[in-house]
N, C-alpha and C positions, 0 to 999 in steps of 0.2 A: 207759501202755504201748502202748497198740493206738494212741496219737496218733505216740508214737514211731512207728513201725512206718510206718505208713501217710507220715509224713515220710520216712522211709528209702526208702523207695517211691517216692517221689516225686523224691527226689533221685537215684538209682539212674537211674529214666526220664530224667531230664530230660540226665541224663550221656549217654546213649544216644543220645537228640534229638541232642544234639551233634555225635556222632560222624559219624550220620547225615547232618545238615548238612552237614558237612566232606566226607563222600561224595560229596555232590550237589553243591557247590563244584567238588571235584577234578574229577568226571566229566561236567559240563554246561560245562566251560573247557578239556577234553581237545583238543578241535577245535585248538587253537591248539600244540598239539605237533607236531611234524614224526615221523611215525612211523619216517622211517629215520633218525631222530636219537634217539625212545625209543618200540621198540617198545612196551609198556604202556600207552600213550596209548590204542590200539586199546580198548583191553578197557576201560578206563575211560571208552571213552567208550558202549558196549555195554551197561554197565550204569546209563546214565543214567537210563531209566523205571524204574527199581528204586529208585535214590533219590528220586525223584520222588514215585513212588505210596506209601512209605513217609513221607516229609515230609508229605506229606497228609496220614495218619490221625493223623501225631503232632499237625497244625494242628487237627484236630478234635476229638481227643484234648484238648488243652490248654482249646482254647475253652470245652469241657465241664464239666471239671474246677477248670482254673488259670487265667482268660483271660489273664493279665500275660505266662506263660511260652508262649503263641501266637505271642507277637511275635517269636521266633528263628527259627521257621516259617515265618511270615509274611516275615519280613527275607530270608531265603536263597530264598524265590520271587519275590523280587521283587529281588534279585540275581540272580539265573537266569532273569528274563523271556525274556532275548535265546535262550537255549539252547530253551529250551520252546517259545520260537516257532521255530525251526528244526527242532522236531520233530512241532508238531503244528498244524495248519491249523486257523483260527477264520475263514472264510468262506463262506458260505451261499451254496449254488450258486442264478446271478442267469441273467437271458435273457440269451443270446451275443448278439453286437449282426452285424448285417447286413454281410454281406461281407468279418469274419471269415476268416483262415485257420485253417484245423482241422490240426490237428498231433497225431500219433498215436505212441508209441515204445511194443515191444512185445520181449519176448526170448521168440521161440517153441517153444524147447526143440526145435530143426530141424524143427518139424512134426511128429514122431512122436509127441507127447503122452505123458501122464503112464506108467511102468511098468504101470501096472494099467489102461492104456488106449493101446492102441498105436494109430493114426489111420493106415489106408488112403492112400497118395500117389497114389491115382487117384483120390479123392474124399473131399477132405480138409476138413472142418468149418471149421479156422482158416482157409482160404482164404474159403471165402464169408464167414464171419465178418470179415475185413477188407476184400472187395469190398463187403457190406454199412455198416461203417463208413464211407465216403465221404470219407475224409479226402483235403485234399491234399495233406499231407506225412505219409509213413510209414516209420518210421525201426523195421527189425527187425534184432535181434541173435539169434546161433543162426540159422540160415537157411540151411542147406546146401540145396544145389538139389535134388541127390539124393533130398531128402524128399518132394519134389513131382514127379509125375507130369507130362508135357507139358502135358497138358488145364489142368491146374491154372495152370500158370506161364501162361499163355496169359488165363485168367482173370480172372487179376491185371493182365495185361499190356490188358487191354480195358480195365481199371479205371483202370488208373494207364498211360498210353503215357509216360511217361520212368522209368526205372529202371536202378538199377547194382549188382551185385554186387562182393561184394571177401572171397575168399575166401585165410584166412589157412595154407591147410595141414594136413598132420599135427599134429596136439597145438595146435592155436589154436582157431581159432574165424570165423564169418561174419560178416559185414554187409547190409546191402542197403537201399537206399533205393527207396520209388515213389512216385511223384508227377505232380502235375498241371499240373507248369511243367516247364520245359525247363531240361535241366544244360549248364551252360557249360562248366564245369570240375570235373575231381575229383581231391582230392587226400589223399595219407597224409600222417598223421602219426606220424614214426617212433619209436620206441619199441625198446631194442634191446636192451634187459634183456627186455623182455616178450613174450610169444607171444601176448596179446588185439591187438585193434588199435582207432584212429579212423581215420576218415575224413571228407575236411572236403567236400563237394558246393555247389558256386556256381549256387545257382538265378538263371531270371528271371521273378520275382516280378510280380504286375503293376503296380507302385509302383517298381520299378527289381530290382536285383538284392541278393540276402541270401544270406549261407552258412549254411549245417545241417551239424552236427558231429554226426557217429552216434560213439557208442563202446560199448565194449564191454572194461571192466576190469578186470585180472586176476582170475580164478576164484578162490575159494580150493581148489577142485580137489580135496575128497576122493571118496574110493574107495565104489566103494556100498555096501561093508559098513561104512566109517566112517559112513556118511551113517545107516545103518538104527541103528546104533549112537547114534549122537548123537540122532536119535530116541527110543530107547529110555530115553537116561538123563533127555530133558527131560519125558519121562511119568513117570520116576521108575519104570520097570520094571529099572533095573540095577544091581547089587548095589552098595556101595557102596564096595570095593574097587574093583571094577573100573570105576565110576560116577570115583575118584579117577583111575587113568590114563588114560581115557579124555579126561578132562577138557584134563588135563597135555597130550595129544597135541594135540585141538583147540584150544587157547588158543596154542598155541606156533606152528604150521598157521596160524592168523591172524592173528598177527604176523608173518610172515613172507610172506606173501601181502600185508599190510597194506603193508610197505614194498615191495616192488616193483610195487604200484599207484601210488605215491607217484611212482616213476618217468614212470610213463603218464602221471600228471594233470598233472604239472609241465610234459610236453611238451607237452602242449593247452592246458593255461592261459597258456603262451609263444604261441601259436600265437593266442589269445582274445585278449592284449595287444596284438598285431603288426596286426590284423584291428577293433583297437578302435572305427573311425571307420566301420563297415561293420557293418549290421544283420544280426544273427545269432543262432539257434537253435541251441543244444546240448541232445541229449539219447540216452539210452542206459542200459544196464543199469552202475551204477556199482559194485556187489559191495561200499558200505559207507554205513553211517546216517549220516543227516544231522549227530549228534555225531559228525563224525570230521575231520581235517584234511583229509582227500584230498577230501571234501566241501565241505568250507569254501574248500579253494585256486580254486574254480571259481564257488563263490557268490557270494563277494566280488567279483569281474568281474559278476556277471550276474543278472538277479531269478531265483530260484530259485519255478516257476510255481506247483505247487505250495503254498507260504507265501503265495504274493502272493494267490490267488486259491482255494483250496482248503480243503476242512474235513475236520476228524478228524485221524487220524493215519497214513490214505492207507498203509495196508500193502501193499505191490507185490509181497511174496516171503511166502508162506501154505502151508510145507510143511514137514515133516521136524520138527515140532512148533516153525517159526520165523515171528513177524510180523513186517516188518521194513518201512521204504521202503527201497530199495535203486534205483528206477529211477525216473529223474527228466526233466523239460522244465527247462529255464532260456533267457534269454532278453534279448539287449542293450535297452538303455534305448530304442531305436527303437522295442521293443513292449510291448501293456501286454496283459496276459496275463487270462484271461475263464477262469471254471467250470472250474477243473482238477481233474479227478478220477479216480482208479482205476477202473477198469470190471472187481468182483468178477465180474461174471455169466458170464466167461468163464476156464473152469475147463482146458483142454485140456494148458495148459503152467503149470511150475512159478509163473512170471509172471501178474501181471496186467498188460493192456495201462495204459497211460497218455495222457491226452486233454485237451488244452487248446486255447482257440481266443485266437488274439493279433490284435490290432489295431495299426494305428501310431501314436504316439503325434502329437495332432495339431500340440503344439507343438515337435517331435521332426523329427530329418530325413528325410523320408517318400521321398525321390528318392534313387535309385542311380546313381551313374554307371557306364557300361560295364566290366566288370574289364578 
């Protein structure tokens, strides 16, 4: 009887295994859906580390108990390799090699800092915090000027002598780049579904000239009491009725933000295509995880720096009870991308900054000719 039993059991689990699988399948391939073709791609592809860290205990699980029945575990990780390296970096931060461009993208939350930390614009901490940084390209999103006092912009402006703002208006959002070469040219890219923006900036680099794409896409824009809200139910403080619509509200809110960033990326990845034969940096606050297509449509053009070069699972968005990489470096095959990592220790804005140094690649085309 109790042999039954424990069979039963075991076949019960192993049905579960399955479904599991099938979960991690579905949602580590999401990427490859066009979300204004099915919004649900989004959410599946959200709950990728969920099927993951559950595949896991079942792999251990098995090993334990059944080793034969590991091998379905084992089989759906090793179909999922591709996904799981897009989500999490196995690279051991190495010494940056000499002469090195340092390349920095950051969303500063405009300088005012966190609600429970409002930040003074006459002597504002994220300022020396990135005059300290040294970088020579520094690519911020959120940056209203307004946030910054004279003294402050001034600061910056010793640090970095070439710099551009590009400020999108009522209900959008800012840009700004600073840097340590000289902008030839600067250009939008438009977007006309969408209130975020890019901007594409023609530096001259000292190896010839490279474009940097700052972007910054679509928010998904809720309200501070949804924001405190969705907090509340991911600690599991909220009841469970209302834990239910709340849900209903945000999942739908991100599908729908989900496809009109879809808009944005398609116009920059056109823009990445056009631009293909010309060394080029893209980076910015992208508002979705690496399992996501709006992700993917820009990867596949570009080393995503990150992956290439980066360890862990590089959380860039640590708030509102969310870890998430949401803001990224990527990078044309002219460079080979060195120690890219999230810089946690800076806590002021919702973001952490992000920091890679690229090199050119030596059998790569190292010369720019004049735009």
């Amino acid at each position: 009887m109790k042999l039954k039993i424990v069979k039963s059991a075991g076949t019960i689990i192993f049905v579960v295994n399955i479904v599991f699988v099938a979960g991690l399948l579905v949602s580590g391939f999401s990427y490859l859906v066009d979300p204004a073709k099915c919004p649900y791609a989004t959410l599946a592809g959200m709950s990728f580390p969920l099927f993951l860290a559950v595949n896991l205990l079942f792999l251990v699980f098995w090993l334990i108990f059944k080793p034969r029945r590991a091998l379905l575990a084992f089989a759906a990780f090793v179909v999922c390799y591709n996904p799981a390296r897009m989500y999490i970096g196995i690279h051991p931060a190495g010494e940056t090699p000499a002469g090195a461009i340092k390349v920095m993208t950051y969303n500063t939350l405009n300088f005012t800092g966190l609600e429970y930390s409002r930040l003074d614009h006459r002597d504002n901490p994220i300022v020396y915090y990135l005059v300290d940084a040294d970088a020579d390209i520094l690519c911020l999103q959120e940056c209203l000027r307004t946030g910054l006092s004279p003294d402050m912009h001034q600061l910056l402006y010793d640090k970095y002598p070439y710099h551009h703002f590009t400020d999108q208006g009522r209900g959008g959002t800012s840009l700004a780049v600073y840097t340590k070469y000289p902008i030839l040219k600067v250009d939008s890219i438009p977007c006309d579904t969408c209130s975020n923006i890019s901007v594409a900036y023609t530096l001259a680099l000292p190896k010839g000239y490279a474009i940097v794409v700052n972007n910054h896409f679509e928010s998904n824009k809720f309200e501070p009491d949804k924001v405190r809200d969705f907090r509340s139910m991911m600690l599991g403080e909220m009841r469970k009725d209302s834990a239910r619509m709340e849900s209903k509200y945000i999942f739908s809110r991100l599908m729908e933000m989900s496809k009109r960033r879809s808009a944005q990326v398609k116009a920059v990845a056109e823009y990445v295509k056009l631009n293909q034969d010309v060394p080029l940096i893209l980076c910015g606050d992208f508002n979705d995880m690496p399992i996501s297509h709006n992700y993917y449509a820009l990867a596949r053009l570009l080393t995503d720096c990150f992956r290439a070069s980066g360890l862990g699972f590089g959380w860039t968005y640590a708030h509102n009870g969310m870890r998430v990489r949401i803001d990224n470096i990527m990078c044309s095959g002219h460079f080979v991308p060195h120690a890219c990592k999230v810089l946690t220790e800076q806590e002021y804005s919702d973001h952490y900054p992000v920091v890679c140094w690229l090199t050119y690649k030596e059998d790569g085309k190292e010369e720019g000719d004049e735009p």
